[in-house]
Structure formats: C-alpha cells, structure tokens
Biopython code that builds the backbone (N, CA, C, O; Angstrom):
import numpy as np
from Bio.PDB.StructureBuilder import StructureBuilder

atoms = [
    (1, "UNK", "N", (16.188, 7.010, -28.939)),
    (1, "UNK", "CA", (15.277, 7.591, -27.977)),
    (1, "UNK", "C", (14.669, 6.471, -27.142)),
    (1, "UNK", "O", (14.459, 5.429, -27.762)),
    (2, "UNK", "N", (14.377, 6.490, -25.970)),
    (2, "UNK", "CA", (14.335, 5.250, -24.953)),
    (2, "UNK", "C", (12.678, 5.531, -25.029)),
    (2, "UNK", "O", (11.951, 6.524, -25.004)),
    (3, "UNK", "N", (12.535, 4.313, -25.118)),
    (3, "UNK", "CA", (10.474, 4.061, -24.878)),
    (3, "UNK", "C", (9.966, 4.508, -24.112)),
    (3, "UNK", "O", (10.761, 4.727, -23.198)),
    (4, "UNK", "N", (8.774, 4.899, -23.824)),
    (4, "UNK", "CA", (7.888, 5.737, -23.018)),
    (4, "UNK", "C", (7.415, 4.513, -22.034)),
    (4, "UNK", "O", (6.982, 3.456, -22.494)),
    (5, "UNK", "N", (7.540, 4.764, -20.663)),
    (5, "UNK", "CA", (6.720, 3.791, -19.695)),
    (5, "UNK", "C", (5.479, 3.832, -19.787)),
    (5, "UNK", "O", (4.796, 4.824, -19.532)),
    (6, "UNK", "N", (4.995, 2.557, -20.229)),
    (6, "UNK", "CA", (3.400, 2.358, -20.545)),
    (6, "UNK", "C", (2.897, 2.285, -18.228)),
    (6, "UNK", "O", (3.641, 2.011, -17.287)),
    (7, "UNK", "N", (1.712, 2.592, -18.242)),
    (7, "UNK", "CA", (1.403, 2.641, -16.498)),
    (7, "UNK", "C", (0.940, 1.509, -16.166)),
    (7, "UNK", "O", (-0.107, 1.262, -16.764)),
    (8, "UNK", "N", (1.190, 0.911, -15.639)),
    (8, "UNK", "CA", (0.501, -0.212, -15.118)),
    (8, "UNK", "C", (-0.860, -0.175, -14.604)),
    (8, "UNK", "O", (-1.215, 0.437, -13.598)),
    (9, "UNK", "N", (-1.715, -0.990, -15.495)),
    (9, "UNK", "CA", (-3.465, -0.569, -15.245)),
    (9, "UNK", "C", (-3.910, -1.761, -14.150)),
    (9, "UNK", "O", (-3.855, -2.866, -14.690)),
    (10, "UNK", "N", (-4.209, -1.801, -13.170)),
    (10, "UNK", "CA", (-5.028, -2.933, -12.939)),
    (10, "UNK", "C", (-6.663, -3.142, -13.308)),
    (10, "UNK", "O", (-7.543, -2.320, -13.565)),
    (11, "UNK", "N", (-6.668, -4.313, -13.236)),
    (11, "UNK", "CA", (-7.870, -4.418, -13.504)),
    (11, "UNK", "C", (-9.182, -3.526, -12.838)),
    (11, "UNK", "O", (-8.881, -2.873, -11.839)),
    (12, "UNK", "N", (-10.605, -3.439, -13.300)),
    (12, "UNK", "CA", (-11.498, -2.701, -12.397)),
    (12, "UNK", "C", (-11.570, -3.328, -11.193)),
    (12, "UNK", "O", (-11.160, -2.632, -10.264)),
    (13, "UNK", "N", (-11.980, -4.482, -10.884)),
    (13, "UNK", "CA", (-11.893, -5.241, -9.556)),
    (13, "UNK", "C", (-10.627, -5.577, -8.801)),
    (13, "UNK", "O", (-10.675, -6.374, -7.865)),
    (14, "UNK", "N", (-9.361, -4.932, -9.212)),
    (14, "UNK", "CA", (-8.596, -5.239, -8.413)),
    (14, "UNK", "C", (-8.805, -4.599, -6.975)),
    (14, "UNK", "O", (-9.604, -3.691, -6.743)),
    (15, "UNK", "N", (-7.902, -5.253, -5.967)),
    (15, "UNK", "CA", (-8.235, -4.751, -4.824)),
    (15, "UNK", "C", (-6.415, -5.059, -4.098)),
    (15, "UNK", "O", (-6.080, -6.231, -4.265)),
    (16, "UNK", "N", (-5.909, -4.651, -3.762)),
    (16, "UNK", "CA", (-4.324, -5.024, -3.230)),
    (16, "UNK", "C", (-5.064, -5.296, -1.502)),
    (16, "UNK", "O", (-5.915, -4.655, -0.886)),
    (17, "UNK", "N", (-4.201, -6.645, -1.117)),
    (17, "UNK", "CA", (-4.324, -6.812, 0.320)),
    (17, "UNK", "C", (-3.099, -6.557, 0.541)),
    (17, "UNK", "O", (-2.118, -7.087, 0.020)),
    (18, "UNK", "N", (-3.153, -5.504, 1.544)),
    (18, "UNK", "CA", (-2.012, -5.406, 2.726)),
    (18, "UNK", "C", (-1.942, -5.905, 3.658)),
    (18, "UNK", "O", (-2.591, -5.363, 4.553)),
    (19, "UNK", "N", (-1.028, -7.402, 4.113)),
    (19, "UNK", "CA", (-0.893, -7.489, 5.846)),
    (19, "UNK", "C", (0.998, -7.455, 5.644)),
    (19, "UNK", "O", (1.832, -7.699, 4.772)),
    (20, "UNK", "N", (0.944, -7.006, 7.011)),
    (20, "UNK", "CA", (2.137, -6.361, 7.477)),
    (20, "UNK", "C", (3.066, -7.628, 7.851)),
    (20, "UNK", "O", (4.250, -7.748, 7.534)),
    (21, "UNK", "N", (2.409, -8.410, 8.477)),
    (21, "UNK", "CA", (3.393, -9.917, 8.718)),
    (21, "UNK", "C", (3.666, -10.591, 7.262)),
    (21, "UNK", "O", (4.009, -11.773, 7.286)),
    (22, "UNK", "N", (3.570, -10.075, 6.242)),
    (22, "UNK", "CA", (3.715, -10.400, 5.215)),
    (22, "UNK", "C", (5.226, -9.884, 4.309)),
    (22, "UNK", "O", (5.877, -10.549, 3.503)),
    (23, "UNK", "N", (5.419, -8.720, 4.707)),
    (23, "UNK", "CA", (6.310, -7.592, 4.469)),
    (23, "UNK", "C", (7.420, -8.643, 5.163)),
    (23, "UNK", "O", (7.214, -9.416, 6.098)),
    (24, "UNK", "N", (8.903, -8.387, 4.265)),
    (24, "UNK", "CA", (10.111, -8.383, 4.322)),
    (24, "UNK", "C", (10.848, -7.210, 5.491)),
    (24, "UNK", "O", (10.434, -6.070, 5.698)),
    (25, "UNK", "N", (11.766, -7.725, 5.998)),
    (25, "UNK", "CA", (12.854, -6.118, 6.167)),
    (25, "UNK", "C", (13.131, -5.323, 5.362)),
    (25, "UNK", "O", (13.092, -4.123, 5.633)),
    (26, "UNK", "N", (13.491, -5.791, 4.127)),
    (26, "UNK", "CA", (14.125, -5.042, 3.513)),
    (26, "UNK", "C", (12.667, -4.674, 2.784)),
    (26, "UNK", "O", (13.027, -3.569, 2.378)),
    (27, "UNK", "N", (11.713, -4.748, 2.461)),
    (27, "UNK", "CA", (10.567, -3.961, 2.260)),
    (27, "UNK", "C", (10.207, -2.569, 3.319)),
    (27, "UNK", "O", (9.992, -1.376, 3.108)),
    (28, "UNK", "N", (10.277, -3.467, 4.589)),
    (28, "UNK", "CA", (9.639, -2.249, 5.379)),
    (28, "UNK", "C", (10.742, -1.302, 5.867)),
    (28, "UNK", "O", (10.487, -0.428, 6.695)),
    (29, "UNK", "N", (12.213, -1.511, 5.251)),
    (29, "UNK", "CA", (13.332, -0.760, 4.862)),
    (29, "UNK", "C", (12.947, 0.199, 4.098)),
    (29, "UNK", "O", (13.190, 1.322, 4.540)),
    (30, "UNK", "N", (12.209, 0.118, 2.683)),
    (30, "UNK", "CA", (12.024, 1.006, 1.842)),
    (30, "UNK", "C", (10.618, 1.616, 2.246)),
    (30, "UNK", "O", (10.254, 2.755, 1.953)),
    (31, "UNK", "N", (10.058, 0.905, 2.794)),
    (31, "UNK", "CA", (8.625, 1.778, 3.552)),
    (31, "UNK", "C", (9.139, 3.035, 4.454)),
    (31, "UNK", "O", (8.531, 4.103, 4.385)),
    (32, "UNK", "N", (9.931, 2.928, 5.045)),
    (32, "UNK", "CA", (10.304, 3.818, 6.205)),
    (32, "UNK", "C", (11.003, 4.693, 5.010)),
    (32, "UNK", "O", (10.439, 5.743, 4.701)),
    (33, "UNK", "N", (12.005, 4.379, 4.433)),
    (33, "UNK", "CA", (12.868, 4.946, 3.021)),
    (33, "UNK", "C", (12.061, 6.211, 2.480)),
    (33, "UNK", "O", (12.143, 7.439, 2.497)),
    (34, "UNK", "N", (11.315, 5.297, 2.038)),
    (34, "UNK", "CA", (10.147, 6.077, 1.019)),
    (34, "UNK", "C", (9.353, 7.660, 1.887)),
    (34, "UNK", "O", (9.420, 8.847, 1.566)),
    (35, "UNK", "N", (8.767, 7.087, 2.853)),
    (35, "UNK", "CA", (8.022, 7.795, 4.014)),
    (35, "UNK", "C", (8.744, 8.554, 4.814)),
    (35, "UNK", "O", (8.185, 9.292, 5.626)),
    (36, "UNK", "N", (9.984, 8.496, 4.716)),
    (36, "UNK", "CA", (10.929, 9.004, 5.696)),
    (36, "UNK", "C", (9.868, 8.920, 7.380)),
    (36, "UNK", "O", (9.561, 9.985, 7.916)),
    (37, "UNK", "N", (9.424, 7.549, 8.024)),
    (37, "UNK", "CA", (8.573, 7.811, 9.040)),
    (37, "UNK", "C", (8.889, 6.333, 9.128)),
    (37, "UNK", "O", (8.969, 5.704, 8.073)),
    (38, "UNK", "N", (9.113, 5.604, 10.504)),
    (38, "UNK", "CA", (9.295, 4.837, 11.153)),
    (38, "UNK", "C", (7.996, 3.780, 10.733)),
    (38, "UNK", "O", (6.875, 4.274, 10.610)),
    (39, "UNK", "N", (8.139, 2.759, 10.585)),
    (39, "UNK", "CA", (6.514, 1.469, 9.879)),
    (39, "UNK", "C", (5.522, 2.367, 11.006)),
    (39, "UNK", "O", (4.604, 3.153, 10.773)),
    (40, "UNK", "N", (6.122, 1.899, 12.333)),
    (40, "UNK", "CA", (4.629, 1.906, 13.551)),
    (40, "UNK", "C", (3.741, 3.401, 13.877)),
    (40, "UNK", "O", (2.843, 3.552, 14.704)),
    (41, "UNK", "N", (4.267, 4.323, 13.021)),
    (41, "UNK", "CA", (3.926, 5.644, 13.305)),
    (41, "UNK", "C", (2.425, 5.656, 12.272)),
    (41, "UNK", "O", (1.667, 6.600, 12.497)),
    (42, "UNK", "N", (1.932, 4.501, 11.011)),
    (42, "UNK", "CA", (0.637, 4.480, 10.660)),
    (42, "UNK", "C", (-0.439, 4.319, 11.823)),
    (42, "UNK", "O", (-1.584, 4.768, 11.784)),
    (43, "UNK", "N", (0.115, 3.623, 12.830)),
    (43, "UNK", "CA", (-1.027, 3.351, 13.778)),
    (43, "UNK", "C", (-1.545, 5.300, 14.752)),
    (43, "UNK", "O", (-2.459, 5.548, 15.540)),
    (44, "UNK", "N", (-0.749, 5.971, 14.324)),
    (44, "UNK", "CA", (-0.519, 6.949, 15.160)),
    (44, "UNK", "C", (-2.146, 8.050, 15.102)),
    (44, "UNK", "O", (-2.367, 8.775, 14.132)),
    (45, "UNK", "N", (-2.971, 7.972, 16.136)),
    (45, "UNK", "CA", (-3.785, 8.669, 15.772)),
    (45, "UNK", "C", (-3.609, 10.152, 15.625)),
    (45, "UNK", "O", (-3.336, 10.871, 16.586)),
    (46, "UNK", "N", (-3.793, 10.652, 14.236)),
    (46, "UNK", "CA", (-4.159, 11.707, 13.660)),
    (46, "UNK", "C", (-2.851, 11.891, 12.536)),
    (46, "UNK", "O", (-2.644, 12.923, 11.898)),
    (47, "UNK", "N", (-2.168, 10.848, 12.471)),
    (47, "UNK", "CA", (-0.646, 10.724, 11.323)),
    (47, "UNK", "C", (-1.530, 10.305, 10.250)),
    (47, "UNK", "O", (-2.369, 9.408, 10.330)),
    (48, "UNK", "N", (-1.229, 11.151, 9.067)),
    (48, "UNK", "CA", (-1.209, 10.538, 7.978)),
    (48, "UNK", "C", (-1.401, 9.372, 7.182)),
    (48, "UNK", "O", (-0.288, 8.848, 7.221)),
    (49, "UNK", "N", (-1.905, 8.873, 6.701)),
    (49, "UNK", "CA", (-2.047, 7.168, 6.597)),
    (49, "UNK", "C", (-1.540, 7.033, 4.973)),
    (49, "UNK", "O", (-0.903, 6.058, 4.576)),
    (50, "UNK", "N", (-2.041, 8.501, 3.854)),
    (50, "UNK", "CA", (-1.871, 7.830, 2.677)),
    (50, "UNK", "C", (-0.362, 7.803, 1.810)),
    (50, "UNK", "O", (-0.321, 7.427, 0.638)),
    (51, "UNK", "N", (1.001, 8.308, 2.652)),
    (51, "UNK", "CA", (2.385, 7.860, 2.288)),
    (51, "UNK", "C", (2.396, 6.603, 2.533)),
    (51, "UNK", "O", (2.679, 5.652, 1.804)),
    (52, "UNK", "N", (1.983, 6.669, 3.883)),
    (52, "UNK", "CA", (2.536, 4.890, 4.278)),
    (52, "UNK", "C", (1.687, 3.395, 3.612)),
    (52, "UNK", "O", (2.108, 2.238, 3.633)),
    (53, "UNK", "N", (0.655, 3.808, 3.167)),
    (53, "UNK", "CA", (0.055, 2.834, 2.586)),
    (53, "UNK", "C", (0.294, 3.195, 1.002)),
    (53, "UNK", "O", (0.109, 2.295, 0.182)),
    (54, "UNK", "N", (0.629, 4.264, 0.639)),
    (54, "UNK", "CA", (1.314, 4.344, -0.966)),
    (54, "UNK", "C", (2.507, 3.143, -0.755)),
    (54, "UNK", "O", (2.479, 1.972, -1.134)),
    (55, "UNK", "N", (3.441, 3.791, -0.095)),
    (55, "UNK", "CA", (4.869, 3.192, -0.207)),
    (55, "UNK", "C", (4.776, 1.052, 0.621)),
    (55, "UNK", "O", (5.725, 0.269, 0.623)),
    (56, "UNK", "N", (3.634, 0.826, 1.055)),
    (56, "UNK", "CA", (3.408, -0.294, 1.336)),
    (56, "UNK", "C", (2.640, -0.875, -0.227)),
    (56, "UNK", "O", (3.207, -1.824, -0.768)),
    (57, "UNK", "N", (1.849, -0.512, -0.655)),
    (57, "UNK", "CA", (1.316, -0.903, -1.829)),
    (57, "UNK", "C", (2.321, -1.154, -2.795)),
    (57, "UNK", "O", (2.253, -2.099, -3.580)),
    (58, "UNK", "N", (3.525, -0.097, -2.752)),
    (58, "UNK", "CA", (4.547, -0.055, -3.535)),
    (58, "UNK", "C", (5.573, -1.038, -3.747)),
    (58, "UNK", "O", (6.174, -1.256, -4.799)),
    (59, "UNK", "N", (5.709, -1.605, -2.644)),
    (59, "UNK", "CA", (6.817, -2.518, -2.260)),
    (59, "UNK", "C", (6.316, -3.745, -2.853)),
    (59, "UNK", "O", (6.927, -4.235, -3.803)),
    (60, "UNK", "N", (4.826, -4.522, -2.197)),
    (60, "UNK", "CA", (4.380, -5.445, -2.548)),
    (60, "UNK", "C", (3.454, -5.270, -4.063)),
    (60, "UNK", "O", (2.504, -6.042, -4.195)),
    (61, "UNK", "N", (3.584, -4.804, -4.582)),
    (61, "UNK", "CA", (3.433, -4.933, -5.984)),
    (61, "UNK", "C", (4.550, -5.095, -7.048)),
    (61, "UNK", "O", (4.603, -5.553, -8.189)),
    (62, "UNK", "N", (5.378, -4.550, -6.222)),
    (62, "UNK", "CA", (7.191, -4.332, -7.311)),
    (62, "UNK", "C", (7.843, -6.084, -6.879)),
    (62, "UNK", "O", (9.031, -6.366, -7.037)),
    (63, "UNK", "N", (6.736, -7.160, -6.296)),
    (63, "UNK", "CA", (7.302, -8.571, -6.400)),
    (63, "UNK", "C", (6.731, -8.945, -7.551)),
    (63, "UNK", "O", (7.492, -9.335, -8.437)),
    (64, "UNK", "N", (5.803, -8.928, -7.717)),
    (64, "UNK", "CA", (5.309, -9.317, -9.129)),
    (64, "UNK", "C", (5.372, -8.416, -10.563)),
    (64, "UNK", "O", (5.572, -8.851, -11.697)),
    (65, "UNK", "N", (5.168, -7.218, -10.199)),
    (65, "UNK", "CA", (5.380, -6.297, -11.176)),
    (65, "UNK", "C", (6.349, -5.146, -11.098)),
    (65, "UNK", "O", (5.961, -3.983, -10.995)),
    (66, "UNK", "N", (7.871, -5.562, -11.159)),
    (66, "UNK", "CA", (9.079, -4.881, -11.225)),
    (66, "UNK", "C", (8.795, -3.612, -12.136)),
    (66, "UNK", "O", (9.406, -2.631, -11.713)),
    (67, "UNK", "N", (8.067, -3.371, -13.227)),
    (67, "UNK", "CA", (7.971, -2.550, -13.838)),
    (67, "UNK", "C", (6.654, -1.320, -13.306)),
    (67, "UNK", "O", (6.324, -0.293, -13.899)),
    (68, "UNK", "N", (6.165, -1.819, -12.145)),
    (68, "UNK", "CA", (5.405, -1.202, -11.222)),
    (68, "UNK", "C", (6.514, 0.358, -10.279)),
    (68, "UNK", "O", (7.683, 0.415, -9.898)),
    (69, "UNK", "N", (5.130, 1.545, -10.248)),
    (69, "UNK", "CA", (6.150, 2.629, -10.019)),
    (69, "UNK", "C", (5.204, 3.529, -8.922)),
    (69, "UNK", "O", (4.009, 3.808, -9.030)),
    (70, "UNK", "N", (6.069, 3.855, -7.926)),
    (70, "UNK", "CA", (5.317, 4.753, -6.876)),
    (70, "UNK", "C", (4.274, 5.732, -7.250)),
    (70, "UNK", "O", (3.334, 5.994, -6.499)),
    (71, "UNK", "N", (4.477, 6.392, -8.671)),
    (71, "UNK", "CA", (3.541, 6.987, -9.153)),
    (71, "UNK", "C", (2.039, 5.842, -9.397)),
    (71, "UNK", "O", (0.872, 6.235, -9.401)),
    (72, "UNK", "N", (2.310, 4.990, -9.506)),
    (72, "UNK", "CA", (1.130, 3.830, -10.416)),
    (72, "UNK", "C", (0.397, 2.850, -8.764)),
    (72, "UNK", "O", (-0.488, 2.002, -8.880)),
    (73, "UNK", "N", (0.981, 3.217, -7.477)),
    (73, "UNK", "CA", (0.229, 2.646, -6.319)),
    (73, "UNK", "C", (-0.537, 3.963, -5.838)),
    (73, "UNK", "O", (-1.373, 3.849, -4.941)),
    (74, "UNK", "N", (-0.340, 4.903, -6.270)),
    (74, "UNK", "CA", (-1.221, 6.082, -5.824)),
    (74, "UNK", "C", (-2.844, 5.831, -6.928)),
    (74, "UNK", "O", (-3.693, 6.721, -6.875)),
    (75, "UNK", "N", (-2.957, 5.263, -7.345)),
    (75, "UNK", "CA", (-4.228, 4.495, -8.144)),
    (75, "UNK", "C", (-4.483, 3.156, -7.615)),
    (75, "UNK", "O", (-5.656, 3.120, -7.244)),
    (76, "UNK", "N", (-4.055, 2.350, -7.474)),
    (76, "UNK", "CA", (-4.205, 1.450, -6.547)),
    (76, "UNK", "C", (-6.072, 1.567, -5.369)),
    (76, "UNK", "O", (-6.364, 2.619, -4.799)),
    (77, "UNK", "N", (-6.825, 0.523, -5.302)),
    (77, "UNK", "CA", (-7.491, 0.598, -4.394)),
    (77, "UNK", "C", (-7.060, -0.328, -3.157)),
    (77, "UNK", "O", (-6.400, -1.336, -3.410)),
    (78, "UNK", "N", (-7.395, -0.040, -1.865)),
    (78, "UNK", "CA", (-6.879, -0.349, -0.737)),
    (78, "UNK", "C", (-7.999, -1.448, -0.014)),
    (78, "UNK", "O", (-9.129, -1.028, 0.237)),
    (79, "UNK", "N", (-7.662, -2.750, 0.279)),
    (79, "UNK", "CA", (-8.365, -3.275, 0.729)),
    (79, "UNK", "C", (-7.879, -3.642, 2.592)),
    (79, "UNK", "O", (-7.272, -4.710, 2.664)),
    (80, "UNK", "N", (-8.051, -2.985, 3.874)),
    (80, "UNK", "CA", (-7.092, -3.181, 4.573)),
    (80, "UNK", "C", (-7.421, -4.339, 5.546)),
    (80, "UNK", "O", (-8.498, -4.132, 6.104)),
    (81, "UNK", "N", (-6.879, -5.391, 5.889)),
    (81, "UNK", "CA", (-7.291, -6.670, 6.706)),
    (81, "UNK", "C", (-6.919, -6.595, 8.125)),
    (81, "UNK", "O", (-5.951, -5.875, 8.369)),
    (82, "UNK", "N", (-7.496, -7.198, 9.124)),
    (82, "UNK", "CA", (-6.765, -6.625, 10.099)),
    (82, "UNK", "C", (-8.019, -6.950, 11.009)),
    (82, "UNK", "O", (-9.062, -7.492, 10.641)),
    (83, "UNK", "N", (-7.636, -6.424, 12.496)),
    (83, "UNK", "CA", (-8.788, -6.048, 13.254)),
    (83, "UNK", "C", (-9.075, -4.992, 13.804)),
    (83, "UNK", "O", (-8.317, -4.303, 14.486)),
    (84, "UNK", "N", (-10.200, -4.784, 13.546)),
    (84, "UNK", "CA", (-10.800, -3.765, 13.443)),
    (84, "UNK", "C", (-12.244, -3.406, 14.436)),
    (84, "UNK", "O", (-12.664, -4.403, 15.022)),
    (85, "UNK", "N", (-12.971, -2.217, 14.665)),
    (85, "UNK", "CA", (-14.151, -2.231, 15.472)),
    (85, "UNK", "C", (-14.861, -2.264, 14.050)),
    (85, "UNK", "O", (-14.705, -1.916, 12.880)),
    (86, "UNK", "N", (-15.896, -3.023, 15.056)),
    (86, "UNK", "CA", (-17.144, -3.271, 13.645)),
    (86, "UNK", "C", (-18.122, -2.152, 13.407)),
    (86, "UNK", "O", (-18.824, -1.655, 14.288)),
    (87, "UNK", "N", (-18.108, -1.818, 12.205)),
    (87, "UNK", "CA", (-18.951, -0.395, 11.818)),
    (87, "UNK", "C", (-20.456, -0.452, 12.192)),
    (87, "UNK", "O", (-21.188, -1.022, 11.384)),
    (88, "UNK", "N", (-21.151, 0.202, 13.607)),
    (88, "UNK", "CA", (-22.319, 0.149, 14.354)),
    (88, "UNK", "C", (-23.534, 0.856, 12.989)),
    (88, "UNK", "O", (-24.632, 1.346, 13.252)),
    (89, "UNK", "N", (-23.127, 0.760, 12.028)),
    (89, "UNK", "CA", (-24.202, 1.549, 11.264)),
    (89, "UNK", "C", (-24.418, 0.288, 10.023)),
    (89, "UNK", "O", (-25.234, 0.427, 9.112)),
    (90, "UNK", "N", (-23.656, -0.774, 10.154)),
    (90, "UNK", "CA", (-23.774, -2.053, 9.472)),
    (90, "UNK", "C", (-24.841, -2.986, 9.428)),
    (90, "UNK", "O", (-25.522, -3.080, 10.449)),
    (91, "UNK", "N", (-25.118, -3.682, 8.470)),
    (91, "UNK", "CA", (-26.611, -4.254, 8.642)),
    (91, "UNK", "C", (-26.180, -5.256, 9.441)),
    (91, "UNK", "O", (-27.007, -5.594, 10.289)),
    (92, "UNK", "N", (-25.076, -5.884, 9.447)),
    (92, "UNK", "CA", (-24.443, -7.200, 10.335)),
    (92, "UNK", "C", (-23.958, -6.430, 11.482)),
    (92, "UNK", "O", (-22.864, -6.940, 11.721)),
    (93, "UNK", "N", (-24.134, -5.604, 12.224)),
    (93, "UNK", "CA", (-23.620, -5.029, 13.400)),
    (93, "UNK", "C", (-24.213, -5.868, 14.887)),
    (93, "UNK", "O", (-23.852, -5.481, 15.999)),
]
sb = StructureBuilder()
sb.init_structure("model")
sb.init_model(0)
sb.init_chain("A")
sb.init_seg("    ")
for serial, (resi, resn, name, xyz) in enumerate(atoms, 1):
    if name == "N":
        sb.init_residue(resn, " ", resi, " ")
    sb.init_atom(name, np.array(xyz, "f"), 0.0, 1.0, " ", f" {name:<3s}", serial, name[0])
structure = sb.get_structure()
C-alpha cells in the first residue's frame, strides 16, 4: 500500500514572494498550463487573480519543495511586490 502524502505546512510567518522577472518559461508554461489563461491576462481589470497566483505560487515552490502540490499553494499566504498606488488611508500616505 503506497504512503499517504504528508501536506506541506509552512511555517506561521511564512510569506511566498512573487516577482514575475523571476519566473522561467517553462514555469510560466505551466502557469498558463495550469490556468488555461495567457500570464498577462492577471493584470486584466475585473479577471480573476486567485488561479493565477495559485498556479504562480505553485511553480516557485515545486524548486525547492518537489514534494509541494497545487492543492498545498491554495494555503499559501501571498506577499505581492511590485508597484503599486500607495494606500491613501495609510499612516505613511
């Protein structure tokens, strides 16, 4: 009888950074794969955001942790880098 997949826990403070110039082809091969949706269609206002950042979390975690599984980046917290407008309700605004 074949062993039960234990889930991959991260820690409480983990946080996954996503940048995109970081990503492979053949990653953002399986991003599009996964998503059946072209990489640039996350920017798309009013598209969906949480396939494409599942299946991005997915990719770059399965370099270090091969035993990492699309089910186990849907737990994952999202830290996203980038630029951005600065939130006007911020004490640093």
């Amino acid at each position: 009888m074949p062993a039960k997949k234990t889930a991959f826990v991260p820690p409480t403070d983990f946080t996954l950074d996503l940048k995109l110039e970081s990503l492979t082809i053949d990653e953002i091969d399986a991003i599009e794969e996964i998503t059946g949706q072209p990489l640039d269609s996350l920017n798309k206002p009013g598209s969906r955001r949480a396939p494409m950042l599942k299946a991005m979390a997915y990719v770059v975690m399965k370099r270090k942790h091969p035993e990492f599984s699309i089910e186990d980046a849907g737990n994952l917290r999202i830290n996203l880098k980038g630029k951005g407008k600065p939130d006007p309700t911020a004490t640093n605004a």
